[in-house]
PAKOLGU-223275 format. One record per residue (C-alpha): residue number from 0; residue in one letter; x, y, z. Coordinates in pm, 1 decimal, always signed. Example, Ala and Ser with C-alpha at 12.3 -4.5 7.8 and 13.67 -1.06 7.14 Angstrom:
PAKOLGU-223275
ATOM  seq  type      east     north        up
ATOM    0     A   +1230.0    -450.0    +780.0
ATOM    1     S   +1367.0    -106.0    +714.0
***
This chain:
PAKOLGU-223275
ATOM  seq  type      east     north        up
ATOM    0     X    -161.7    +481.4   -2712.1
ATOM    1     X    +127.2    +463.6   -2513.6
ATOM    2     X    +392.2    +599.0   -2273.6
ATOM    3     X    +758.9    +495.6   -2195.8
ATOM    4     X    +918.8    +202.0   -2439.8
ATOM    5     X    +569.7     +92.3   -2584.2
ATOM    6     X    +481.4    -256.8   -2431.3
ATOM    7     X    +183.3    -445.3   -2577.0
ATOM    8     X    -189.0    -370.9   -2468.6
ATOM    9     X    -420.3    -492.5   -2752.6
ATOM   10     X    -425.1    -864.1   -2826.6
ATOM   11     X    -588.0    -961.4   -3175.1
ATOM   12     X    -873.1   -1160.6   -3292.8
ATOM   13     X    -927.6   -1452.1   -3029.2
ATOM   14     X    -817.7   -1329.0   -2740.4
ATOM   15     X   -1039.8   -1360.0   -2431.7
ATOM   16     X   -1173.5    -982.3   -2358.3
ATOM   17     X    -947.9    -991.5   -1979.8
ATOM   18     X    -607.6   -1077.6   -2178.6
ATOM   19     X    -677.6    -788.4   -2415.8
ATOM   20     X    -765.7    -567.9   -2159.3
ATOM   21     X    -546.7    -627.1   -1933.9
ATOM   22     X    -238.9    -595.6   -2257.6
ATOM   23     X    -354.0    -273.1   -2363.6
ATOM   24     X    -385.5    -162.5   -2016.8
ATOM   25     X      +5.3    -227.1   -2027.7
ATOM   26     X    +108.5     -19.8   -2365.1
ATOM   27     X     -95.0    +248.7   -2259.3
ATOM   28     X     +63.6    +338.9   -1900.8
ATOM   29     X    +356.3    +490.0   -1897.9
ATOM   30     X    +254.7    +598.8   -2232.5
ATOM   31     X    +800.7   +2591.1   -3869.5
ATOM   32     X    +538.0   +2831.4   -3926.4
ATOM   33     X    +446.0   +3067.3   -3605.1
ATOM   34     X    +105.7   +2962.5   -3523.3
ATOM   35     X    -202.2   +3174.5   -3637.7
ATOM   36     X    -384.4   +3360.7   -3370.4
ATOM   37     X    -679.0   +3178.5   -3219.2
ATOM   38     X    -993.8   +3352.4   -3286.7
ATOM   39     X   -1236.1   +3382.3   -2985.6
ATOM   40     X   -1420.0   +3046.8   -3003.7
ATOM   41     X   -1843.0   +3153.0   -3036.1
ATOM   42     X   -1924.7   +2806.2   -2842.2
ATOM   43     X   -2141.0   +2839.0   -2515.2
ATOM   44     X   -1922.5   +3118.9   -2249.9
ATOM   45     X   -1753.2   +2917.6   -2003.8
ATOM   46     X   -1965.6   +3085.6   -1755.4
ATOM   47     X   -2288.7   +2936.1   -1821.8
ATOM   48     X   -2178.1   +2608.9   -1810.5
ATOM   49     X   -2146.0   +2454.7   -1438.7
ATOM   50     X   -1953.6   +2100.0   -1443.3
ATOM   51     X   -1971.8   +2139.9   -1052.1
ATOM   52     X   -2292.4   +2019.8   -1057.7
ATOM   53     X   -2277.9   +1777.2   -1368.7
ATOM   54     X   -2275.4   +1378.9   -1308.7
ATOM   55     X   -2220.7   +1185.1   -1589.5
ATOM   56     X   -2311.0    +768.6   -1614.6
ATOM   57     X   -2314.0    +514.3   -1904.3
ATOM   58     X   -2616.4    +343.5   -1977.0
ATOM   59     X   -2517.4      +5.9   -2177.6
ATOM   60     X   -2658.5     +48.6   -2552.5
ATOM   61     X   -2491.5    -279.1   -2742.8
ATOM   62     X   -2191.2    -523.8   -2725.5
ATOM   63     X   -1995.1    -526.5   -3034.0
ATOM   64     X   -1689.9    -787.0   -3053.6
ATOM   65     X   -1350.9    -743.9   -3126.6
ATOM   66     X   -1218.4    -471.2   -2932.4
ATOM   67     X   -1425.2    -147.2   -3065.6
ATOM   68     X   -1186.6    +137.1   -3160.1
ATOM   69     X   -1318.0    +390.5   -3353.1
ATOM   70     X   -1695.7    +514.4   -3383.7
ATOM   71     X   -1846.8    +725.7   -3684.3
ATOM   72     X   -2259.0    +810.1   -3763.6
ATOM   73     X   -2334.7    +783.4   -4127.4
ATOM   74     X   -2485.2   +1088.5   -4283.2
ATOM   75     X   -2750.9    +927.6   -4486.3
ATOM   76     X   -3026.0    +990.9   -4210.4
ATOM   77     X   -3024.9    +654.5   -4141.2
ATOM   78     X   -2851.2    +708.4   -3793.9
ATOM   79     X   -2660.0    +406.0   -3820.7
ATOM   80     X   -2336.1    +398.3   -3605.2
ATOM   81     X   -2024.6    +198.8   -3784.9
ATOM   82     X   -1821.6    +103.5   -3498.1
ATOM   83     X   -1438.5     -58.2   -3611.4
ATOM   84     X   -1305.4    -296.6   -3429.6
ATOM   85     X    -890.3    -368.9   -3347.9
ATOM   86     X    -947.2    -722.5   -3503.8
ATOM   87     X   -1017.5    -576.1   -3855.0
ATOM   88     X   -1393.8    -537.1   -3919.3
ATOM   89     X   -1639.1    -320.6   -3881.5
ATOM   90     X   -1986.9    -331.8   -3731.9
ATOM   91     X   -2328.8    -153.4   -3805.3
ATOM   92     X   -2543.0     -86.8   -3513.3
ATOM   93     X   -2898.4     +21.2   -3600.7
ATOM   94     X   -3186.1     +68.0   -3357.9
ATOM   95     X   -2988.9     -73.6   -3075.4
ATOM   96     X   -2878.8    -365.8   -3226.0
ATOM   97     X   -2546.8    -505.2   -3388.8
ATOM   98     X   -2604.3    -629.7   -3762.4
ATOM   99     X   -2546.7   -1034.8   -3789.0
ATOM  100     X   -2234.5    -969.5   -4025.2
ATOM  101     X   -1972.9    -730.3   -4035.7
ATOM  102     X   -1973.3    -447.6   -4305.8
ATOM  103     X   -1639.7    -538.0   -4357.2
ATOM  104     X   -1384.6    -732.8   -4261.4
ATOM  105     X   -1004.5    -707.4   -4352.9
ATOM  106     X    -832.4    -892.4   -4068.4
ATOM  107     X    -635.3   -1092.2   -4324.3
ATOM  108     X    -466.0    -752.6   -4431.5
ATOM  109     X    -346.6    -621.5   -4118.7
ATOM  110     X    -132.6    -614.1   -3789.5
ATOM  111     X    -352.6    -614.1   -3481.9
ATOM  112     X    -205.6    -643.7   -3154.5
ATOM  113     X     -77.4    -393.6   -2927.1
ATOM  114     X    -127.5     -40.5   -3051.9
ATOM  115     X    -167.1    -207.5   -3386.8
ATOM  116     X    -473.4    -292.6   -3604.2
ATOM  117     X    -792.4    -117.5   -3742.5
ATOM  118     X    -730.3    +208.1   -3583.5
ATOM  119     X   -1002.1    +488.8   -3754.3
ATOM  120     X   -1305.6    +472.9   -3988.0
ATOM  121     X   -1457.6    +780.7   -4147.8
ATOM  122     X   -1769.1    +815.9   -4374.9
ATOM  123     X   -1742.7   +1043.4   -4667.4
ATOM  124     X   -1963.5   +1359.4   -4579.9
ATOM  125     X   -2197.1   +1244.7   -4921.7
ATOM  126     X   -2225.4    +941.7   -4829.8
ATOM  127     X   -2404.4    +712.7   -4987.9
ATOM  128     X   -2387.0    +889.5   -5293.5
ATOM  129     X   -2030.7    +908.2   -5261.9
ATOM  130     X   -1995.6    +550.7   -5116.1
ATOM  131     X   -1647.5    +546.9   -5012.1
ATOM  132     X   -1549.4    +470.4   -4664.8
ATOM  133     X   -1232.6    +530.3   -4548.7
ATOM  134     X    -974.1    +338.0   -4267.1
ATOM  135     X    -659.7    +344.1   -4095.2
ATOM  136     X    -434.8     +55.8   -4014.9
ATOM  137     X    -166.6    -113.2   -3978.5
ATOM  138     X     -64.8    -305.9   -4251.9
ATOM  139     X    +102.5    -676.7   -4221.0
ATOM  140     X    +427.2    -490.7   -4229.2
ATOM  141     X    +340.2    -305.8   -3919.5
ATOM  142     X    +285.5     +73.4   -4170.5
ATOM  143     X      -2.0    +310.5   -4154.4
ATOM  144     X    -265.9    +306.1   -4452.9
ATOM  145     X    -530.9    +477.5   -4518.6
ATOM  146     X    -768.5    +311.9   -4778.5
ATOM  147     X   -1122.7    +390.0   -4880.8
ATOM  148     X   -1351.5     +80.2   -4974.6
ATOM  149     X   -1692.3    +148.6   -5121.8
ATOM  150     X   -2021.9     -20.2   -5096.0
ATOM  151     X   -2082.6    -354.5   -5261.6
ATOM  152     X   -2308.6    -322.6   -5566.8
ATOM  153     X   -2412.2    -694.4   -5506.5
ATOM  154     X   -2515.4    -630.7   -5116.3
ATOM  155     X   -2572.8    -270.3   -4994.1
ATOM  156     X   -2529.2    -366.8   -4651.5
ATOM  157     X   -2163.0    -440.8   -4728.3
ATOM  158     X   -1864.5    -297.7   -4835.5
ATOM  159     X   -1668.8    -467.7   -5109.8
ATOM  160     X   -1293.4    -623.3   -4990.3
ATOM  161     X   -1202.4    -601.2   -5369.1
ATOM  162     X   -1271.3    -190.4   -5337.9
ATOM  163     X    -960.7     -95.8   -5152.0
ATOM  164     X    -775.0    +175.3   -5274.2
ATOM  165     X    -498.7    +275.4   -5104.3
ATOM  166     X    -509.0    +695.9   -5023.3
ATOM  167     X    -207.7    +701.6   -4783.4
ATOM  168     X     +62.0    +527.5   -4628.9
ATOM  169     X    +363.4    +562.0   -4382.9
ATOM  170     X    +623.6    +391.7   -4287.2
ATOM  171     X    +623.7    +323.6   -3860.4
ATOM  172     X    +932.0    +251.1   -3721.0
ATOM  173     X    +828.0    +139.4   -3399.9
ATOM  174     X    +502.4     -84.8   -3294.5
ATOM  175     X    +384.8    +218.1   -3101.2
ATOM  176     X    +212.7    +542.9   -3124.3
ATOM  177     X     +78.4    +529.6   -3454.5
ATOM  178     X    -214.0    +729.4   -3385.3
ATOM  179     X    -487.6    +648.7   -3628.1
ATOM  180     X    -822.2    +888.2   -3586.0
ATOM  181     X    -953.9   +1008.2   -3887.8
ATOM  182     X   -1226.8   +1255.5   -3922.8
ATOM  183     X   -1356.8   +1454.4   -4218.7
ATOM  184     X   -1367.5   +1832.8   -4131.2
ATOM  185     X   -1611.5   +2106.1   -4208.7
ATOM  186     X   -1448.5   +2187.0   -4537.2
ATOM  187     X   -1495.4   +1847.0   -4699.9
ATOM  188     X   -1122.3   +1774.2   -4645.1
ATOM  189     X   -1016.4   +1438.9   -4435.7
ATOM  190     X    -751.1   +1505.8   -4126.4
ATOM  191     X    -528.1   +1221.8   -4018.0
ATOM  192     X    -379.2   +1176.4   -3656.7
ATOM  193     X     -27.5   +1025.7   -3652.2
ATOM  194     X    +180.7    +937.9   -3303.8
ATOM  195     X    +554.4   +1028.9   -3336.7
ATOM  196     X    +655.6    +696.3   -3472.0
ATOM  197     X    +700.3    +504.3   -3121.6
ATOM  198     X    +969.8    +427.2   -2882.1
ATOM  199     X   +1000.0    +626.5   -2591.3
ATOM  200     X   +1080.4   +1022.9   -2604.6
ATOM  201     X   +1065.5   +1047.5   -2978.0
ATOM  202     X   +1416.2    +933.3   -3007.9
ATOM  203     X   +1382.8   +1058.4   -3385.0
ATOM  204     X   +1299.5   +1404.4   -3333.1
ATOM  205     X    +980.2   +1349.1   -3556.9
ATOM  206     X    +777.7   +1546.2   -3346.3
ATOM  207     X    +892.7   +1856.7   -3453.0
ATOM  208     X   +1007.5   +1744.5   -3767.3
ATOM  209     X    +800.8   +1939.5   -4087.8
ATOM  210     X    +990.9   +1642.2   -4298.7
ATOM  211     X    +798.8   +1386.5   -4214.8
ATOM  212     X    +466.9   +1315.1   -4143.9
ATOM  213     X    +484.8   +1119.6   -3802.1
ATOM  214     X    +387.9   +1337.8   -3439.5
ATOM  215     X    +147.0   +1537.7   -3675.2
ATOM  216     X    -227.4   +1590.9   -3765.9
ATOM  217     X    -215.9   +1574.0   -4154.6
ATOM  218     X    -502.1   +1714.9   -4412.0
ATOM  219     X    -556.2   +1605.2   -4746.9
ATOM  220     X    -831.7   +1603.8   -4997.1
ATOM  221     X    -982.6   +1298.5   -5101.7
ATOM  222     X   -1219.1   +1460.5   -5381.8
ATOM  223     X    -912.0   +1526.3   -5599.4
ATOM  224     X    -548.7   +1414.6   -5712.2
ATOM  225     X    -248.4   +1542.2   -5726.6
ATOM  226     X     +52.9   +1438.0   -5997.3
ATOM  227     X    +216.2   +1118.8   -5821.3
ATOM  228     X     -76.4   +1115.4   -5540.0
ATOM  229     X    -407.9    +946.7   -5472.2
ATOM  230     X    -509.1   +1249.1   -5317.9
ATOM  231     X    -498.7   +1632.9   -5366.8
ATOM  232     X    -281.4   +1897.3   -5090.2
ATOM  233     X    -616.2   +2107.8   -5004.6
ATOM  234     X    -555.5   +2485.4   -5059.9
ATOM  235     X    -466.0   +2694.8   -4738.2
ATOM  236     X    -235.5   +2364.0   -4565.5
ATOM  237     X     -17.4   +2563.2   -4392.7
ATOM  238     X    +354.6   +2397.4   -4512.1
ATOM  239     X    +226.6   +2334.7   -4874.5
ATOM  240     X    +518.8   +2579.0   -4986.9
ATOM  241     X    +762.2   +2511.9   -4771.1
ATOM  242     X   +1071.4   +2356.8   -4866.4
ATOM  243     X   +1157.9   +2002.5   -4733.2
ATOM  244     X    +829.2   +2013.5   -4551.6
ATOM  245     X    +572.2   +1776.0   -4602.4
ATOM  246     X    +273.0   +1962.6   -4769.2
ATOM  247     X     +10.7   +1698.2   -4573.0
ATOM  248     X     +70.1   +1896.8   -4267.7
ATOM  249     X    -197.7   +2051.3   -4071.4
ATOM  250     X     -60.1   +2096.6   -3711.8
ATOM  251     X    +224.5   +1935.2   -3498.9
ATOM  252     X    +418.9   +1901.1   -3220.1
ATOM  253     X    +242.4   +1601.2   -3110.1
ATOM  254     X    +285.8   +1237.8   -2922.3
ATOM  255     X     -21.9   +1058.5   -3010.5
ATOM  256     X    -283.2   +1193.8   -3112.0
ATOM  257     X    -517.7    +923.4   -3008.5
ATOM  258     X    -875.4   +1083.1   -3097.7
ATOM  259     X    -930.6   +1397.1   -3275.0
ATOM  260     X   -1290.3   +1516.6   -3353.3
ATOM  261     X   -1458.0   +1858.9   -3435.0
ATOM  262     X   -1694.6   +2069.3   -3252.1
ATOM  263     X   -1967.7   +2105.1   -3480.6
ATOM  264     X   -2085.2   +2422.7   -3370.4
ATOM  265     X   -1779.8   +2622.9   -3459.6
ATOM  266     X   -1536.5   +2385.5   -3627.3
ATOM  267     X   -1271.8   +2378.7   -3379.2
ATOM  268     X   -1033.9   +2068.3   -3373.5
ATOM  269     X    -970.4   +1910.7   -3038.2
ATOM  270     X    -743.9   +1685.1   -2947.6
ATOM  271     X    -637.8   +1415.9   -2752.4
ATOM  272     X    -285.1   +1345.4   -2689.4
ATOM  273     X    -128.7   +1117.5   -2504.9
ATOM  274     X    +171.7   +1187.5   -2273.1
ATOM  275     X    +479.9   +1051.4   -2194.7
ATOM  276     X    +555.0    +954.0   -1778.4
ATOM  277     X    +399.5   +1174.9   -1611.5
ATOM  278     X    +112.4   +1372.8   -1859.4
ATOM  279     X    -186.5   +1367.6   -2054.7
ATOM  280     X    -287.5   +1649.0   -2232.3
ATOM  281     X    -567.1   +1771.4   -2468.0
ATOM  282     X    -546.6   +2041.9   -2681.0
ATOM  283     X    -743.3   +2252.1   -2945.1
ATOM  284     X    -696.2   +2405.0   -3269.5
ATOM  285     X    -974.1   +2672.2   -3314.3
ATOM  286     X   -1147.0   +2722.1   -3648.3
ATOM  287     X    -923.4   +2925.5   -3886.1
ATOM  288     X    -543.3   +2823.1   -3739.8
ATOM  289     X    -334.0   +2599.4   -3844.6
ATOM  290     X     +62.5   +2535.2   -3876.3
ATOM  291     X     +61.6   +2501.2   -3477.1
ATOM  292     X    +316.3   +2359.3   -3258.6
ATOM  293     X    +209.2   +2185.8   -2984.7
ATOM  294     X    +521.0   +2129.4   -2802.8
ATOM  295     X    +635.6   +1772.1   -2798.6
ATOM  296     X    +959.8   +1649.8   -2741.8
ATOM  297     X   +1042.0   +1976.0   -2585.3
ATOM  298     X    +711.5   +1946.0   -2351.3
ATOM  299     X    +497.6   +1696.6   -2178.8
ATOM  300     X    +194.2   +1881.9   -2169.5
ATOM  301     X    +265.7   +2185.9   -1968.5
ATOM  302     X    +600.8   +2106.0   -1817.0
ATOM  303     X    +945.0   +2095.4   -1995.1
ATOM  304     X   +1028.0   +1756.6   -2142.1
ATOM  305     X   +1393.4   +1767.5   -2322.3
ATOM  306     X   +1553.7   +1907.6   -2149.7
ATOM  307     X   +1350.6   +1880.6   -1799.9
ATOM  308     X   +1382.2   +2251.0   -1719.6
ATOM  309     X   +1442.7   +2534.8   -1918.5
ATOM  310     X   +1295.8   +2456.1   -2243.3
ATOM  311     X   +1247.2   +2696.2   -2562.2
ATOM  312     X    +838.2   +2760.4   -2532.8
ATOM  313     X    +857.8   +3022.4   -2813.9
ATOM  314     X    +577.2   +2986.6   -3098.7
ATOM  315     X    +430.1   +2719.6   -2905.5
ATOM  316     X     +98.4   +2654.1   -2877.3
ATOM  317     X      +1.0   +2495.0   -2482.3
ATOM  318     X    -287.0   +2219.6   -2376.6
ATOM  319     X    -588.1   +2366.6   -2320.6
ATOM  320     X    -591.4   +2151.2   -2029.0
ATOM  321     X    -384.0   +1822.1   -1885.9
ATOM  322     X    -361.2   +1596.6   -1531.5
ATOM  323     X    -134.8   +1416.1   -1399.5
ATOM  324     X     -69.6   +1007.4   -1360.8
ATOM  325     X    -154.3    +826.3   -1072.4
ATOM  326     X    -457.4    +601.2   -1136.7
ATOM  327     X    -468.2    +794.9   -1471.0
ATOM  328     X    -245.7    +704.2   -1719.5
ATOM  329     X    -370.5    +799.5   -2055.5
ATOM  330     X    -602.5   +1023.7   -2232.3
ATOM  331     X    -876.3    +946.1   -2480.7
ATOM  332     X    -996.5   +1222.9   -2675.2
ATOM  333     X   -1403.6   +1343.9   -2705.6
ATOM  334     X   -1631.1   +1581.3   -2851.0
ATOM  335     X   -1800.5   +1875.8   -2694.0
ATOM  336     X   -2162.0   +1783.2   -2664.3
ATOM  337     X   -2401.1   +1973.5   -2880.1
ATOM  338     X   -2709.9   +1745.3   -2813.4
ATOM  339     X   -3049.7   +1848.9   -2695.4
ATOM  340     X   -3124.0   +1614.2   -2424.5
ATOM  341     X   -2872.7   +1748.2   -2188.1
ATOM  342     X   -2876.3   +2112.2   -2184.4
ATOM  343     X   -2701.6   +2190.6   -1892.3
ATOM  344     X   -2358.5   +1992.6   -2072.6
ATOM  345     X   -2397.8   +2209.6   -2403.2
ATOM  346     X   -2044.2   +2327.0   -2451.2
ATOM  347     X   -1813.5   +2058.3   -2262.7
ATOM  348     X   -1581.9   +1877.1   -2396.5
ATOM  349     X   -1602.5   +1563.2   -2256.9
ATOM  350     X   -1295.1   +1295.6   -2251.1
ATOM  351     X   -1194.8   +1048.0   -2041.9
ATOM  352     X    -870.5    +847.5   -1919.4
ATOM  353     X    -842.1    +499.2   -2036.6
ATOM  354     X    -653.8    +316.3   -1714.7
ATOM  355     X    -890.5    +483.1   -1459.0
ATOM  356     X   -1214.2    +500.4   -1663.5
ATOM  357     X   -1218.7    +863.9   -1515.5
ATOM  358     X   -1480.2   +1110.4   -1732.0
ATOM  359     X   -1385.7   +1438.2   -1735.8
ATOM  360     X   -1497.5   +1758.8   -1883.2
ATOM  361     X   -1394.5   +2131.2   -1966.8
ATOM  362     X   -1583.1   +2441.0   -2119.1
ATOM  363     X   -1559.6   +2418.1   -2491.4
ATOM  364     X   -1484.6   +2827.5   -2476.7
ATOM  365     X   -1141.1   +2811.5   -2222.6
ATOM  366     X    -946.7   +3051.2   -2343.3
ATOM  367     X    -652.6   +2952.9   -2119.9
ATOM  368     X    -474.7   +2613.4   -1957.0
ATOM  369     X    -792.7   +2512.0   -1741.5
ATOM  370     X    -803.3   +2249.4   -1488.6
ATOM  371     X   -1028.5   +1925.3   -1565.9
ATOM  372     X   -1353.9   +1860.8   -1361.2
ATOM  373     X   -1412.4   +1489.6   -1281.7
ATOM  374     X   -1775.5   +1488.1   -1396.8
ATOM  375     X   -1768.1   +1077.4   -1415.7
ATOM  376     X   -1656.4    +758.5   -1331.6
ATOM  377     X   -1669.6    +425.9   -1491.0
ATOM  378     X   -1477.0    +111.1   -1549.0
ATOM  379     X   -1092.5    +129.0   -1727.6
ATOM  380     X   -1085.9     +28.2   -2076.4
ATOM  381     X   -1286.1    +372.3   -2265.9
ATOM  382     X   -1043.1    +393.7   -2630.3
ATOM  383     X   -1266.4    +604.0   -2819.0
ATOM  384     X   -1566.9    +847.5   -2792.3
ATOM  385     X   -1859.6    +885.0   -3078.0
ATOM  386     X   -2114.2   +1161.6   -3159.2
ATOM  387     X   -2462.6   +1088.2   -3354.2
ATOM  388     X   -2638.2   +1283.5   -3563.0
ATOM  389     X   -2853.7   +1448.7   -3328.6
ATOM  390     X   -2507.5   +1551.3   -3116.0
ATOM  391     X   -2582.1   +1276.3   -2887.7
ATOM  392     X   -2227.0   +1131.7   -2741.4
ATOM  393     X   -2144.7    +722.3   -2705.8
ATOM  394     X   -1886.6    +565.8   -2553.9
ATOM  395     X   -1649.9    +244.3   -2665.8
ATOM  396     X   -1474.4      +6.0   -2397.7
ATOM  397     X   -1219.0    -202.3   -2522.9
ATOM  398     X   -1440.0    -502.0   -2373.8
ATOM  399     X   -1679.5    -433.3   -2613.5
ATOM  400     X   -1951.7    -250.0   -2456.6
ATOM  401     X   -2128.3     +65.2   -2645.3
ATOM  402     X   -2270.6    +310.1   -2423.3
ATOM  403     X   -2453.8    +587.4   -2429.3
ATOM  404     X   -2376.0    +928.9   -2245.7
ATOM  405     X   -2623.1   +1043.6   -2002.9
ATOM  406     X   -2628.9   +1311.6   -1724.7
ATOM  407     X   -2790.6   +1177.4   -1432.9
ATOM  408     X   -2738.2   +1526.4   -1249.9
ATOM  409     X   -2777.5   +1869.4   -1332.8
ATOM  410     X   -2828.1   +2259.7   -1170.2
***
């Protein structure tokens, strides 16, 4: 998650919690098909939703070590909450409280340290019948996997190291901006974030690139194989027949995609991408598009990029909304909130900057560039967003702390 030439923000296992902070803090600043027609979103109308009057605070759930990332709910009805950490492992919370051992740990295996290390964790939607869950990292060449492990027969309330198998992997040719969300969609299919590779500017072009696979939200299916693959090319991707194109393409145009999730009222992808100098952007893909081109190099959210003025905006596909730096610096992707205890936030989608620890929020149903509403404020450090079964929304700080979302004001 960064801006400009990439320096180091995440420090690895060991660190003290200030020197990691305080390094991430550092990488983040400064950080073709013709699209398909959006369909009218059927979320909650913009109108009925007033973030005027909406206050949002954090109320401390658990404290997880090792610089939380990524946060997924198991299916299984158990309402457990797998939380992965930078360092490698990952932790199960359950009834408010962090299990004595990690559910895995592969620290050995990867790169952690600056935008590098366990990145993403998804749960297979039958899990645990299907017991596969999968990760993204960065191996100890600095490259993006994606691996499933699967439960240990020996000790259900671990995965098995030995179970990796390898889905997916990419080469990065910078330490930056390799993304690393994964979520599994409402069609059973898993979608992949990637940055644009790194550096500054996207000195490769890879953004809007359909040859490779960096600056892009991929889609594969897991279920199934493909000659020469450990995975299948689901039905309906959009480049699948496209010469030189990669066939794992979903969408593109893209930075970083940092944190990607899916409203799970009307399966619309959202996005959050983060900018360049000057800024942060989030944008959506609503259910049944795909192929889009969200802009980047040749935009920075809504303003011209390369060149600075004057830029070819044809069969793009703008933020939904963006802001500008200043104490912000970079954006880390939601959810809309489809809980119950909060009715007056049903159809925001809530995200928040990572330098400022600003929370802000937008209707779920804007058809059009709409301008953020602060609706919180916390301490810097938020990197990733979670939703429970129930809809219910947590929050990760790098320092460690899980929270829960609450509205402390409503109409």
């Amino acid at each position: 998650m960064t801006r400009g030439g990439g320096q180091n923000r995440l420090a690895g296992r060991g660190a003290a919690t200030a020197i990691r902070t305080a390094l991430f803090a550092l990488l983040l600043v400064g950080c073709s098909a013709q699209p398909v027609s959006p369909r009218p979103p059927i979320s909650q109308p913009a109108s009925s939703l007033d973030l005027a009057h909406i206050a949002i605070s954090l109320k401390t759930y658990v404290h997880v070590d090792g610089g939380p990332l990524a946060m997924v709910v198991s299916k299984d009805g158990s309402g457990r909450l797998f939380v992965a950490t930078q360092d490698g492992r990952i932790w199960v919370v359950a009834n408010g409280a962090v299990a004595a051992t990690p559910f895995l740990d592969i620290g050995a295996r990867i790169t952690s340290g600056g935008e590098r290390g366990l990145l993403g964790i998804a749960v297979h939607p039958r899990f645990p019948t299907d017991p596969r869950v999968f990760v993204d990292y960065t191996d100890l060449n600095g490259n993006t996997v994606v691996s499933s492990f699967t439960i240990d027969p020996g000790d259900p309330s671990r995965l098995a190291s030995t179970s990796e198998r390898i889905m997916f992997t990419t080469v990065q040719p910078f330490a930056n901006h390799n993304g690393g969300a994964l979520v599994f969609g409402p069609d059973g299919d898993l979608f992949i974030s990637l940055g644009d590779g790194g550096s500054g500017g996207d000195p490769m072009g890879n953004g809007q690139r359909l040859d490779t696979t960096l600056g892009k939200i991929l889609r594969i299916d897991v279920d199934r194989t493909d000659a020469g693959r450990a995975y299948a090319i689901p039905a309906g991707n959009p480049f699948a027949g496209t010469a030189a194109a990669r066939p794992e393409i979903w969408l593109y145009g893209l930075r970083n995609p940092w944190r990607i999730s899916f409203d799970r009222a009307n399966g619309d992808l959202w996005i959050g991408d983060v900018g360049q100098g000057d800024w942060e952007e989030v944008d959506v893909a609503r259910t049944g598009t795909s192929g889009l081109n969200f802009g980047w190099n040749r935009m920075e959210g809504l303003h011209c990029f390369a060149p600075a003025s004057g830029c070819d905006r044809s069969g793009l596909t703008l933020p939904v909304a963006e802001y500008g730096h200043g104490p912000e610096c970079t954006v880390i992707g939601g959810y809309v909130y489809r809980g119950s205890a909060f009715p007056a936030l049903r159809g925001g989608y809530l995200f928040a900057d990572y330098c400022s620890g600003t929370i802000f929020a937008i209707p779920a149903g804007a058809t059009e560039p709409t301008p953020p509403v602060v609706v919180g404020k916390t301490k810097s450090g938020i990197s990733a967003f979670g939703e429970d079964t129930a809809g219910e929304l947590y929050v990760a700080n790098l320092d460690g702390t899980i929270s829960k979302v609450a509205v402390t004001s409503q109409p």
